[in-house]
Structure formats: C-alpha cells, structure tokens
PDB file of N, CA, C, O and CB in Angstrom:
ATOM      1  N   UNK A   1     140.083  76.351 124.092  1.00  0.00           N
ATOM      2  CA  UNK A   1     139.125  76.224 123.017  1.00  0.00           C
ATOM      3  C   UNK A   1     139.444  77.270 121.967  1.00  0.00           C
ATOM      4  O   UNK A   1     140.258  78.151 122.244  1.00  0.00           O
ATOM      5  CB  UNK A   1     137.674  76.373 123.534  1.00  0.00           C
ATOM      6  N   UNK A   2     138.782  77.227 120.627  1.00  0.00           N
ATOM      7  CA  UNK A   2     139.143  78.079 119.348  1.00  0.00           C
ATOM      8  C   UNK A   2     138.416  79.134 119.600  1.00  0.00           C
ATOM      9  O   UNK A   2     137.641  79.079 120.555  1.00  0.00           O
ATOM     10  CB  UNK A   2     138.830  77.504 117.902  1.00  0.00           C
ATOM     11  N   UNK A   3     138.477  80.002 119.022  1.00  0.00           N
ATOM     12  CA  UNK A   3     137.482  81.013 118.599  1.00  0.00           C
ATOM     13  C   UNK A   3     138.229  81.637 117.897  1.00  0.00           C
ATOM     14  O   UNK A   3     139.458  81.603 117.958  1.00  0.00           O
ATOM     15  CB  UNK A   3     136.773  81.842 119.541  1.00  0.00           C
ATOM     16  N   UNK A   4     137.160  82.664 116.700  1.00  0.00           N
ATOM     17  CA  UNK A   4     137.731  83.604 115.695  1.00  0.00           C
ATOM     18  C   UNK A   4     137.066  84.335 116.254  1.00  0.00           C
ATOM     19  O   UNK A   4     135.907  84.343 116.668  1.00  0.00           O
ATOM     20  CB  UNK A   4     137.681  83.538 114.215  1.00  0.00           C
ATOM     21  N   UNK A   5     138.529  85.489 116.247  1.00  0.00           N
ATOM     22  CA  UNK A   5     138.382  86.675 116.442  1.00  0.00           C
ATOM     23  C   UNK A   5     139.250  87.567 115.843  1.00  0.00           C
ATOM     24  O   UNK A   5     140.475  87.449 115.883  1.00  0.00           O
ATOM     25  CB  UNK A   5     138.343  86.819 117.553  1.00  0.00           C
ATOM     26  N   UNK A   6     138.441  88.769 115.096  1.00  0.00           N
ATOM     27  CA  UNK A   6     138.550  89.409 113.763  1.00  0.00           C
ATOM     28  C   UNK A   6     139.219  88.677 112.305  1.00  0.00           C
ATOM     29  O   UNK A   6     139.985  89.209 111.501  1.00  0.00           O
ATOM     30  CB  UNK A   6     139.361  90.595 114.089  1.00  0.00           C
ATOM     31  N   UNK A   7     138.814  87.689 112.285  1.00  0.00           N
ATOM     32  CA  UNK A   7     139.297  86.516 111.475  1.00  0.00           C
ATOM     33  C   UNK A   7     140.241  85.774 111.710  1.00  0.00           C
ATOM     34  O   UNK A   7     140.447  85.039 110.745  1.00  0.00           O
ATOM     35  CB  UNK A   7     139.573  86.763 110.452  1.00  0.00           C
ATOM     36  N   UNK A   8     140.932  85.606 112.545  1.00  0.00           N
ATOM     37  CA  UNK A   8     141.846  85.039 113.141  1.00  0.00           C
ATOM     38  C   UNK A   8     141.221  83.912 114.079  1.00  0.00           C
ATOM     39  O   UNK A   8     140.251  84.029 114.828  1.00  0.00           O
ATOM     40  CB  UNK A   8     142.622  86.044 113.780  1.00  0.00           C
ATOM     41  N   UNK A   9     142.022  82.781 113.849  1.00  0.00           N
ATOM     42  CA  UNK A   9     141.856  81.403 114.990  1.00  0.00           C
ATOM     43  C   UNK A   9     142.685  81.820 115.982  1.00  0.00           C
ATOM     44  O   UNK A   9     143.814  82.277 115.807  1.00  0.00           O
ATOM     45  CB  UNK A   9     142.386  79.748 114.477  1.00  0.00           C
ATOM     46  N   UNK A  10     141.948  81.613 117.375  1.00  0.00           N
ATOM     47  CA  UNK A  10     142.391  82.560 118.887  1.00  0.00           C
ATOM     48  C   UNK A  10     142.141  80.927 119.632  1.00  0.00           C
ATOM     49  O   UNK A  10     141.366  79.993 119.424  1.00  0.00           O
ATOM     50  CB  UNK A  10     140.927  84.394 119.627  1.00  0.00           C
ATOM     51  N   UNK A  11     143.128  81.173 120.474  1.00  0.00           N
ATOM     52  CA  UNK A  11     142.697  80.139 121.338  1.00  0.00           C
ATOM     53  C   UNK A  11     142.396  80.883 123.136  1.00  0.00           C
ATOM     54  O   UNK A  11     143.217  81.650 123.638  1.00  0.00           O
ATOM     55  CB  UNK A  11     144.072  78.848 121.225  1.00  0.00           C
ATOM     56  N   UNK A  12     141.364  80.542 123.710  1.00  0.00           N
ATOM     57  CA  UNK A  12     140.987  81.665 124.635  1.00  0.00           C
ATOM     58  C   UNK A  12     140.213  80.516 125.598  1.00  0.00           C
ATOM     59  O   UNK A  12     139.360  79.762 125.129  1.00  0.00           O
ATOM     60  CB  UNK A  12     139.943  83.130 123.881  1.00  0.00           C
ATOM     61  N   UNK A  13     140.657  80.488 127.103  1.00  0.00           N
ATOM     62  CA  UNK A  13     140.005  79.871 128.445  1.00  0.00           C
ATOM     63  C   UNK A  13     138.454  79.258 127.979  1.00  0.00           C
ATOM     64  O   UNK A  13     137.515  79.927 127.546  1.00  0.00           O
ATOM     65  CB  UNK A  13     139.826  81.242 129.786  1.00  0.00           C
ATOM     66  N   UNK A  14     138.496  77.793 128.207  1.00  0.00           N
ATOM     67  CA  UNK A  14     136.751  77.677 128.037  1.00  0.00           C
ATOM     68  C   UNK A  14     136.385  78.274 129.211  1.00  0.00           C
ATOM     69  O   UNK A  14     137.065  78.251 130.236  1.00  0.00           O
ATOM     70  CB  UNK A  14     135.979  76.058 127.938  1.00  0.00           C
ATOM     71  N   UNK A  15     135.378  78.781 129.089  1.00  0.00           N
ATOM     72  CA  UNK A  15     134.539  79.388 130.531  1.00  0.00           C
ATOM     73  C   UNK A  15     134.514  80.856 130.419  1.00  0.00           C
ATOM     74  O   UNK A  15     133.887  81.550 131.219  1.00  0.00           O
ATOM     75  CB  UNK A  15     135.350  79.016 132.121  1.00  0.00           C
ATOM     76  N   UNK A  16     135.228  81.366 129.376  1.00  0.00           N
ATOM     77  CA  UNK A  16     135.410  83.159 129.178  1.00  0.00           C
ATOM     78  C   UNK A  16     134.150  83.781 128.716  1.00  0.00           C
ATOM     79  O   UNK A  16     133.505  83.404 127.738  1.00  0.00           O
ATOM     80  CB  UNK A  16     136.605  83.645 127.933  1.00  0.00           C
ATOM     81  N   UNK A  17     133.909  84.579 129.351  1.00  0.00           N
ATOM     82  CA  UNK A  17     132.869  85.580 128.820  1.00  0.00           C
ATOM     83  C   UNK A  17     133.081  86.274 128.048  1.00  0.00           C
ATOM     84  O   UNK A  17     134.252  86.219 127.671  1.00  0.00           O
ATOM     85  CB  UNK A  17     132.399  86.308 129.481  1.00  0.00           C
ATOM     86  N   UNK A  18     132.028  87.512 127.200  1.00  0.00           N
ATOM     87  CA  UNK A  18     133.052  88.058 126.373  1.00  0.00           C
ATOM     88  C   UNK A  18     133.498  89.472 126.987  1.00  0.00           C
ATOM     89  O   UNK A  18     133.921  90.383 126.276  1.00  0.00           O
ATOM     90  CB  UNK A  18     132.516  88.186 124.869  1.00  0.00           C
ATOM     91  N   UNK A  19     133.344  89.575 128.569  1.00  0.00           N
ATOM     92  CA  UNK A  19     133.987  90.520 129.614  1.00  0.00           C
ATOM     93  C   UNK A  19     135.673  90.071 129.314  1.00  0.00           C
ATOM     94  O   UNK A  19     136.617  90.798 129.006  1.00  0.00           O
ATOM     95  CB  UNK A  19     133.333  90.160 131.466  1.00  0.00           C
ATOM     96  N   UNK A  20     135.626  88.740 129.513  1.00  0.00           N
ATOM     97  CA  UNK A  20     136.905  88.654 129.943  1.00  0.00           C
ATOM     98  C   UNK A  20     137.784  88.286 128.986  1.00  0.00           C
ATOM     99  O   UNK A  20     138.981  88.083 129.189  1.00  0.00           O
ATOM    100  CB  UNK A  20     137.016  87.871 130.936  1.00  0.00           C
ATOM    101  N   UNK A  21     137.212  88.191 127.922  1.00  0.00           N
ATOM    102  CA  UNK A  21     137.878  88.249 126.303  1.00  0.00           C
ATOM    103  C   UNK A  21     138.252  89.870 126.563  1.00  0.00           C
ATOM    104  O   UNK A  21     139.407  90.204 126.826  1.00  0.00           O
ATOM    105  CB  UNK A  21     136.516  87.860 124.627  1.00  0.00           C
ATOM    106  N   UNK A  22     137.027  90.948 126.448  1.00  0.00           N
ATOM    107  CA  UNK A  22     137.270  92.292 126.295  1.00  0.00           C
ATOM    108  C   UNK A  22     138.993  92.562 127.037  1.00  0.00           C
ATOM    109  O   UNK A  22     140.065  92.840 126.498  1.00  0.00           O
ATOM    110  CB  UNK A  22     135.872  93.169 127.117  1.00  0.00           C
ATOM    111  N   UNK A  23     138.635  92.340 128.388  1.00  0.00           N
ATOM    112  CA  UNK A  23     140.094  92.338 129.821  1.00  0.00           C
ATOM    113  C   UNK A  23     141.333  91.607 129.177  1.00  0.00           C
ATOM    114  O   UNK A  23     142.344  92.309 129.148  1.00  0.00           O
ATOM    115  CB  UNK A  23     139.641  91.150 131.602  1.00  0.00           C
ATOM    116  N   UNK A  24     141.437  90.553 128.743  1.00  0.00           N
ATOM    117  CA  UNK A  24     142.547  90.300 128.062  1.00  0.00           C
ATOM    118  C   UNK A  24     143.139  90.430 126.948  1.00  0.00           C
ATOM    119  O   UNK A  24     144.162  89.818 126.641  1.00  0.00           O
ATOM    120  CB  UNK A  24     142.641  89.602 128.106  1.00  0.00           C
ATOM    121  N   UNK A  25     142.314  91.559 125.969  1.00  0.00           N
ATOM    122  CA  UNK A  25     142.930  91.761 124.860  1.00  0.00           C
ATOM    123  C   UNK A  25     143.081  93.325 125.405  1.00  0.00           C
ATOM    124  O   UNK A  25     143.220  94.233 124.586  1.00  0.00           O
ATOM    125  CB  UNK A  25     142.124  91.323 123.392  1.00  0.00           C
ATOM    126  N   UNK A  26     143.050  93.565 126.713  1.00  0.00           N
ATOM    127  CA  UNK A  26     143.510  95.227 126.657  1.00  0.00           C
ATOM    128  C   UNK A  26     142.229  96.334 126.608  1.00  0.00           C
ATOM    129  O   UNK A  26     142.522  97.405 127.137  1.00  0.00           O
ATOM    130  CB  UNK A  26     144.476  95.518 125.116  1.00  0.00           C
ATOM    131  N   UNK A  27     140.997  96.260 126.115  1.00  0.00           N
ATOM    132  CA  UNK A  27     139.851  96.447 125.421  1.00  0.00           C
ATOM    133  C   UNK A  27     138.597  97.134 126.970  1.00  0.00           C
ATOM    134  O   UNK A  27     138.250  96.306 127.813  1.00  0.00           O
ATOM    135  CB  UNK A  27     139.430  94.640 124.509  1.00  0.00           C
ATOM    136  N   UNK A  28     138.246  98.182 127.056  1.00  0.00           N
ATOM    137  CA  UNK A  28     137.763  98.668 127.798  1.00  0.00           C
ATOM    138  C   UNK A  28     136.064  98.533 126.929  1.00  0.00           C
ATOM    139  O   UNK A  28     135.856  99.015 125.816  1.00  0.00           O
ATOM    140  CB  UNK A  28     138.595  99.996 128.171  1.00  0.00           C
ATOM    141  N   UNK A  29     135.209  97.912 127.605  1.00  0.00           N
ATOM    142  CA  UNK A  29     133.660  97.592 127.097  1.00  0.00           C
ATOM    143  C   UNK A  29     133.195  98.845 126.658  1.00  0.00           C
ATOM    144  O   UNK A  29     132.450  98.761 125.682  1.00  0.00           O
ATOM    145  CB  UNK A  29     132.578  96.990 128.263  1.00  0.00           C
ATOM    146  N   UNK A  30     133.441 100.179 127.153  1.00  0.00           N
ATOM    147  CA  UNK A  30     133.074 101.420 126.635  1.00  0.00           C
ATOM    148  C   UNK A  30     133.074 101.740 125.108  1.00  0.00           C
ATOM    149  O   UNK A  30     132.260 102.286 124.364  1.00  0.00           O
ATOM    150  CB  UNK A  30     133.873 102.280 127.236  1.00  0.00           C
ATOM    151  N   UNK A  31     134.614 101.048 124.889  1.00  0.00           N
ATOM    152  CA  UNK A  31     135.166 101.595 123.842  1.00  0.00           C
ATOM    153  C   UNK A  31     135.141 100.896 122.410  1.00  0.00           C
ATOM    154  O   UNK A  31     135.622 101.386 121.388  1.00  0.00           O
ATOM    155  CB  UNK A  31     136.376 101.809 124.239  1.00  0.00           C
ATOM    156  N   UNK A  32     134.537  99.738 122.507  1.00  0.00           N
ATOM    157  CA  UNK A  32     134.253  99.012 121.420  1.00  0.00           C
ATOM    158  C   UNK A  32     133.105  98.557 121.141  1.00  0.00           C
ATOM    159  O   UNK A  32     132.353  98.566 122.115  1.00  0.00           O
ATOM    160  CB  UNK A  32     134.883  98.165 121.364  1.00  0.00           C
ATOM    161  N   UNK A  33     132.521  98.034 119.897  1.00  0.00           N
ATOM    162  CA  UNK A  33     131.577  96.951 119.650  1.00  0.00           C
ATOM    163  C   UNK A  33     131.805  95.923 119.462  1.00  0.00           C
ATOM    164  O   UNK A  33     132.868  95.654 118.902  1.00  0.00           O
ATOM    165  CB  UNK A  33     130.946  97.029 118.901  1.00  0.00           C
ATOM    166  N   UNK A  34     130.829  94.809 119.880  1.00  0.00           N
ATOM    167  CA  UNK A  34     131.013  93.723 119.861  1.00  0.00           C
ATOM    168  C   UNK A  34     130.243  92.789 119.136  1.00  0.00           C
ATOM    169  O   UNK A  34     129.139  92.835 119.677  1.00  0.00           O
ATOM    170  CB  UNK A  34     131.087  93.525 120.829  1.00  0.00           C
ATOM    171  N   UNK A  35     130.199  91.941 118.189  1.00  0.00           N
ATOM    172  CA  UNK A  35     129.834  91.932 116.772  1.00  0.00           C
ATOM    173  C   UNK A  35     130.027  89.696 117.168  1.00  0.00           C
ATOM    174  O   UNK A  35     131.043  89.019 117.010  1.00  0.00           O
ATOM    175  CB  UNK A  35     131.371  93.210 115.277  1.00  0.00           C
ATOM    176  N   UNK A  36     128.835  89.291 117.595  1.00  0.00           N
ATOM    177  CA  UNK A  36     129.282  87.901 118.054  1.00  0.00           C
ATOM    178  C   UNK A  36     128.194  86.656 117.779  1.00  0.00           C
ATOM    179  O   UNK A  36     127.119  86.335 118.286  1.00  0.00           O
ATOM    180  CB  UNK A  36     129.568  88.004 119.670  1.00  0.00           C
ATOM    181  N   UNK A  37     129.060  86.112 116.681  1.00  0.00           N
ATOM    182  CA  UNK A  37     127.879  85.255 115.282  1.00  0.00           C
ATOM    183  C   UNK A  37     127.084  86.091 114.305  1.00  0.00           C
ATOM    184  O   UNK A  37     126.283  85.532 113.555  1.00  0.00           O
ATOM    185  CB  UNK A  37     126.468  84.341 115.989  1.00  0.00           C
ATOM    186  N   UNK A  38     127.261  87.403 114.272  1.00  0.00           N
ATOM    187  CA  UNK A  38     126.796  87.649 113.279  1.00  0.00           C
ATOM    188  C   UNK A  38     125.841  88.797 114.154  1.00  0.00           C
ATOM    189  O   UNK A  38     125.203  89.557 113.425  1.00  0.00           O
ATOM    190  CB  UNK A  38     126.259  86.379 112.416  1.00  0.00           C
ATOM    191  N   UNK A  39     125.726  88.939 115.208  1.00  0.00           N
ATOM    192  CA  UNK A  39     124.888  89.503 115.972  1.00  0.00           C
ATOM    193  C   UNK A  39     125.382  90.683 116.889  1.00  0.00           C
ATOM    194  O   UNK A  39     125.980  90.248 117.873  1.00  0.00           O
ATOM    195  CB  UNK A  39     124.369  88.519 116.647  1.00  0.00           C
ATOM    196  N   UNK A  40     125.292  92.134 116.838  1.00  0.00           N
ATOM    197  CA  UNK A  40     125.614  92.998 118.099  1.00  0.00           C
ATOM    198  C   UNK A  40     125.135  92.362 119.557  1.00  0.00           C
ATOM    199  O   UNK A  40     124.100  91.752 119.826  1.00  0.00           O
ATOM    200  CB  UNK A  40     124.855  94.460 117.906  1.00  0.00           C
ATOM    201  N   UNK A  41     126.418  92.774 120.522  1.00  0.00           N
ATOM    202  CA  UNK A  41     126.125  92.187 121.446  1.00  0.00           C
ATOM    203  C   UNK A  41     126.266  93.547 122.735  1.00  0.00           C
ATOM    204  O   UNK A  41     127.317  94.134 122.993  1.00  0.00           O
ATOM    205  CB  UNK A  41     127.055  90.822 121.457  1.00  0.00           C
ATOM    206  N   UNK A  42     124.651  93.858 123.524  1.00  0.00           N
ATOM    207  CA  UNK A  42     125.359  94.996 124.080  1.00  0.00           C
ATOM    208  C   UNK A  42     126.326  94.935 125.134  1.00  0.00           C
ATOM    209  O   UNK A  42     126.908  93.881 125.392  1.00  0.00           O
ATOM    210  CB  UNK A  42     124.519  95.796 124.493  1.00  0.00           C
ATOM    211  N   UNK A  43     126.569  96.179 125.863  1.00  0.00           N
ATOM    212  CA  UNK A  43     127.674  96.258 126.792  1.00  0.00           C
ATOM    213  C   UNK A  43     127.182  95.577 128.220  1.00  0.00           C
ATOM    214  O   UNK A  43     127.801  95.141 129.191  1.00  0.00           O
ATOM    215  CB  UNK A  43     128.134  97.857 126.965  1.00  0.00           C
ATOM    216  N   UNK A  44     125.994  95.672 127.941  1.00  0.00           N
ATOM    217  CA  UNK A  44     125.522  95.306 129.370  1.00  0.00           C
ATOM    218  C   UNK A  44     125.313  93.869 129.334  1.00  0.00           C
ATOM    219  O   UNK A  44     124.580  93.424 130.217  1.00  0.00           O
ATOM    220  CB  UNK A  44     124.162  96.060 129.851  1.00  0.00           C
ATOM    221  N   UNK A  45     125.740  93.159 128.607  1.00  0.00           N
ATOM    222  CA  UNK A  45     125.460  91.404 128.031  1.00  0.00           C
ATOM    223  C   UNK A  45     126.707  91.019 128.385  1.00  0.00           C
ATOM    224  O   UNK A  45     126.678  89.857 128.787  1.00  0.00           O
ATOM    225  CB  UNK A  45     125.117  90.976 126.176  1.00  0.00           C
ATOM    226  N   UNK A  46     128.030  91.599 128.414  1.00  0.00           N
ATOM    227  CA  UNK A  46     129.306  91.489 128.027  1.00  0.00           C
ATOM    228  C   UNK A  46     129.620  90.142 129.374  1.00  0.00           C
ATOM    229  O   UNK A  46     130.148  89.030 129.354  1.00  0.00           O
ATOM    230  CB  UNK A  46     130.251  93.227 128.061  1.00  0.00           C
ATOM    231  N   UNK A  47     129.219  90.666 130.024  1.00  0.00           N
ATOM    232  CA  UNK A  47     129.652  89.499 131.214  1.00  0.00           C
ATOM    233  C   UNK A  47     128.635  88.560 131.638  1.00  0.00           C
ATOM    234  O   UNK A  47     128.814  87.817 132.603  1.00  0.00           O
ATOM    235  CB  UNK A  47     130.086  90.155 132.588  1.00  0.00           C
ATOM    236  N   UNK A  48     127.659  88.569 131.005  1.00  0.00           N
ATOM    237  CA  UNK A  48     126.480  87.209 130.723  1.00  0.00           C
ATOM    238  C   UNK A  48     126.501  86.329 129.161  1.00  0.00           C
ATOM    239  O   UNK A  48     125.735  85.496 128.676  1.00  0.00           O
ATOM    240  CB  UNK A  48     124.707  87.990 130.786  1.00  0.00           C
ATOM    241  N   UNK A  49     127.274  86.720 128.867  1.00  0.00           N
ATOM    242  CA  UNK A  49     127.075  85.761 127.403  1.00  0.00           C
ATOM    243  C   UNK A  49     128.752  85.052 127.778  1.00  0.00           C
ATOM    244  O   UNK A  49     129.778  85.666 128.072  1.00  0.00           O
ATOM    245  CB  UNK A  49     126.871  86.987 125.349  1.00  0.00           C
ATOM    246  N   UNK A  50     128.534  83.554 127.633  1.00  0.00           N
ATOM    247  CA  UNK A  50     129.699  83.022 127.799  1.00  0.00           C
ATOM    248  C   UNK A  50     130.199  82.310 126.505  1.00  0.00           C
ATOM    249  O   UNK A  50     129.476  81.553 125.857  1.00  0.00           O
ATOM    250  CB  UNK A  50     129.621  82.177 128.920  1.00  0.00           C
ATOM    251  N   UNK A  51     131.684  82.653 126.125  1.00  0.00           N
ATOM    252  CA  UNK A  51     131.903  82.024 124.839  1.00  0.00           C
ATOM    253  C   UNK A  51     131.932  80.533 124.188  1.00  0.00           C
ATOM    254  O   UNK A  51     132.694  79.861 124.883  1.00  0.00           O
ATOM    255  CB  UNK A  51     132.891  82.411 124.641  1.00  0.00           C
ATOM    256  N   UNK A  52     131.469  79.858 123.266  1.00  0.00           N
ATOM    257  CA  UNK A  52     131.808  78.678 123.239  1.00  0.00           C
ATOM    258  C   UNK A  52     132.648  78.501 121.790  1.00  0.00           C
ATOM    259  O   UNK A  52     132.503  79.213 120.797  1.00  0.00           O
ATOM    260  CB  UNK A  52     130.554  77.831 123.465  1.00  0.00           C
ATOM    261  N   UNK A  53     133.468  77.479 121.923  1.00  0.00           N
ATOM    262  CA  UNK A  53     134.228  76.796 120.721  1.00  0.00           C
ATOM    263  C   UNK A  53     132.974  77.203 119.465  1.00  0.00           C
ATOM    264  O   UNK A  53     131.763  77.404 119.368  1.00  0.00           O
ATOM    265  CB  UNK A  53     134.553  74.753 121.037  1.00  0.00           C
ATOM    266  N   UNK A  54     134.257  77.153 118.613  1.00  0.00           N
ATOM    267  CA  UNK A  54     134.016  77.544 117.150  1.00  0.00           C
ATOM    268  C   UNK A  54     133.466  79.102 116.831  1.00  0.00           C
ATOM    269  O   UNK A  54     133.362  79.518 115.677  1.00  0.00           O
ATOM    270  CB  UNK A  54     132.922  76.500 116.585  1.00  0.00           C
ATOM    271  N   UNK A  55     133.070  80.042 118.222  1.00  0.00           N
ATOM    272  CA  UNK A  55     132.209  81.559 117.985  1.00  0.00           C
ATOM    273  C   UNK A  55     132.937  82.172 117.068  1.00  0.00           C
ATOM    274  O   UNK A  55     134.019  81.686 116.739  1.00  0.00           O
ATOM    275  CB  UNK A  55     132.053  82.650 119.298  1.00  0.00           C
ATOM    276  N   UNK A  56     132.441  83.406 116.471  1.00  0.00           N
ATOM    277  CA  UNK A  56     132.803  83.926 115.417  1.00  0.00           C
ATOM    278  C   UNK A  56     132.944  85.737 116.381  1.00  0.00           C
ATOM    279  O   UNK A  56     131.812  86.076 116.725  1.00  0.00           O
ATOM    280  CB  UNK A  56     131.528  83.532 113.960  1.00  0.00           C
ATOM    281  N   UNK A  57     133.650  86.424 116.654  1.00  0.00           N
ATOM    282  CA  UNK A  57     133.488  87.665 116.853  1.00  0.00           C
ATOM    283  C   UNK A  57     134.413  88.526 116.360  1.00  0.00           C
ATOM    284  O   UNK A  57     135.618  88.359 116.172  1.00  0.00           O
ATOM    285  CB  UNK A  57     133.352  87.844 117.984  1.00  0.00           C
ATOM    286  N   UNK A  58     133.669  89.526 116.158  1.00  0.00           N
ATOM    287  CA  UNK A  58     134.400  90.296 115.888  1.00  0.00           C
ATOM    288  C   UNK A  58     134.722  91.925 116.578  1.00  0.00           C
ATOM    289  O   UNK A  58     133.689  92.595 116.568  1.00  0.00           O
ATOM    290  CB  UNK A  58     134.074  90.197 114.813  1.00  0.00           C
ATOM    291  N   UNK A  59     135.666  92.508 117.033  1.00  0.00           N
ATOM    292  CA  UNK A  59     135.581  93.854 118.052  1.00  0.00           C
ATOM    293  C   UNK A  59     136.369  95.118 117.438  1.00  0.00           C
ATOM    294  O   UNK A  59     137.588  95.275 117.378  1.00  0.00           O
ATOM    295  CB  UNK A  59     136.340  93.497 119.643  1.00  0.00           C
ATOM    296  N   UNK A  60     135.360  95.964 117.006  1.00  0.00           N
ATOM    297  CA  UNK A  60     135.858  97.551 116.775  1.00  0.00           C
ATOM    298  C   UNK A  60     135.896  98.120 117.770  1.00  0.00           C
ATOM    299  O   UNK A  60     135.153  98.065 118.750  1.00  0.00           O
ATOM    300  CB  UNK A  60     135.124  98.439 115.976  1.00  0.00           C
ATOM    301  N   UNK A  61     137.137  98.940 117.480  1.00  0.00           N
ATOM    302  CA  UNK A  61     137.670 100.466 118.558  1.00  0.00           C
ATOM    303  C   UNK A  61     136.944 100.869 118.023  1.00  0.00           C
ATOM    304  O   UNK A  61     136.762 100.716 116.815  1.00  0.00           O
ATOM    305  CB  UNK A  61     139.093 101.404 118.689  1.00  0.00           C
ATOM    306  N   UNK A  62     136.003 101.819 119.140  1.00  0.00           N
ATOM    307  CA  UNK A  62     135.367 103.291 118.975  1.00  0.00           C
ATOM    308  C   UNK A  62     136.475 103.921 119.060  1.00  0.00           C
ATOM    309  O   UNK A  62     137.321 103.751 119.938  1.00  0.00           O
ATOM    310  CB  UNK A  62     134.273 103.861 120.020  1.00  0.00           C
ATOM    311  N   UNK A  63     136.553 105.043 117.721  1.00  0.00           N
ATOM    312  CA  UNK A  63     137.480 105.813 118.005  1.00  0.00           C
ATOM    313  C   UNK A  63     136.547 107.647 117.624  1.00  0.00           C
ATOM    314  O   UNK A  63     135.884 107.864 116.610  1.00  0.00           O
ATOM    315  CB  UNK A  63     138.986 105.208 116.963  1.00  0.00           C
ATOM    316  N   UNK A  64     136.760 108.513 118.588  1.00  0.00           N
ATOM    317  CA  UNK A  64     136.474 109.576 118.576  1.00  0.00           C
ATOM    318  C   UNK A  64     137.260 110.399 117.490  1.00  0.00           C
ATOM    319  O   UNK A  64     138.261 109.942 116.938  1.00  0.00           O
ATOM    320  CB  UNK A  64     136.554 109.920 119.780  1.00  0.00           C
ATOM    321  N   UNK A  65     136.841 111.406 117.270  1.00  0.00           N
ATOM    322  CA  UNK A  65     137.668 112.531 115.978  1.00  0.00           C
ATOM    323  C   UNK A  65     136.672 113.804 115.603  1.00  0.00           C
ATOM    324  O   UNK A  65     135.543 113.851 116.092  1.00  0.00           O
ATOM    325  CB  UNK A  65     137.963 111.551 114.182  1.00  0.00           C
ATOM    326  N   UNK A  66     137.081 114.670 114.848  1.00  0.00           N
ATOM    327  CA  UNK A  66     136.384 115.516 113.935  1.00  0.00           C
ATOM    328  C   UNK A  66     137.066 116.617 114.114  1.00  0.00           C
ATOM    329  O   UNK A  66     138.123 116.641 114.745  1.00  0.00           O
ATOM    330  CB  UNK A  66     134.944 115.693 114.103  1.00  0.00           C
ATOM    331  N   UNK A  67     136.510 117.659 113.561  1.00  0.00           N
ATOM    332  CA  UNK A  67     136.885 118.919 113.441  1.00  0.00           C
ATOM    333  C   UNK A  67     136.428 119.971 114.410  1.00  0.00           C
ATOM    334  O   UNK A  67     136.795 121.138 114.272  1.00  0.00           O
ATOM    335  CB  UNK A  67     136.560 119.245 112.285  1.00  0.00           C
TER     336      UNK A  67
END
C-alpha cells in the first residue's frame, strides 16, 4: 500500500503500525515525532495506530545540542 512519508510516495506492508514503520526506517520511538494526518501521534500510540493507504506522515529526529 502507498503512504507519504515526509512527502514522499512510500510503499510500506498493509498491516504496519506506525511501530513498525518507526523499526524499518532505522528510527528508535524515543527519538522522533510523529506527525500522522495532520495530527501528533504519541509514543505510547506507536504500536496501536495501524497505517492505512493514502496516510500522510511525517517523522522528525530529535536531535539534542547546545552549549
């Protein structure tokens, strides 16, 4: 099935959660947000929300820094 992800047309397992989206792009649930239809999605949802054709998501690295 399709899905966009970070604007890109992805083609990804029907039946994927967005756990197992996170697991196959490399992506540790800690370390990102997850941004899915338009909606934050928390970490603790990640493996109860299951994806369907046409979703829209999008996933930032948390990235740490400063001085």
């Amino acid at each position: 099935m399709q899905i966009r992800l970070n604007g890109e047309v992805r083609e990804v397992n029907e039946g994927w959660s967005v756990q197992e989206l996170l697991e196959n792009l490399g992506f540790h649930a800690r370390t990102v947000v997850v941004e899915l239809n338009r909606s934050i999605v928390r970490s603790s949802q990640f493996n109860h929300i299951e994806l369907k054709s046409g979703d829209e998501i999008e996933v930032v690295r948390i990235v740490g820094g400063g001085s």
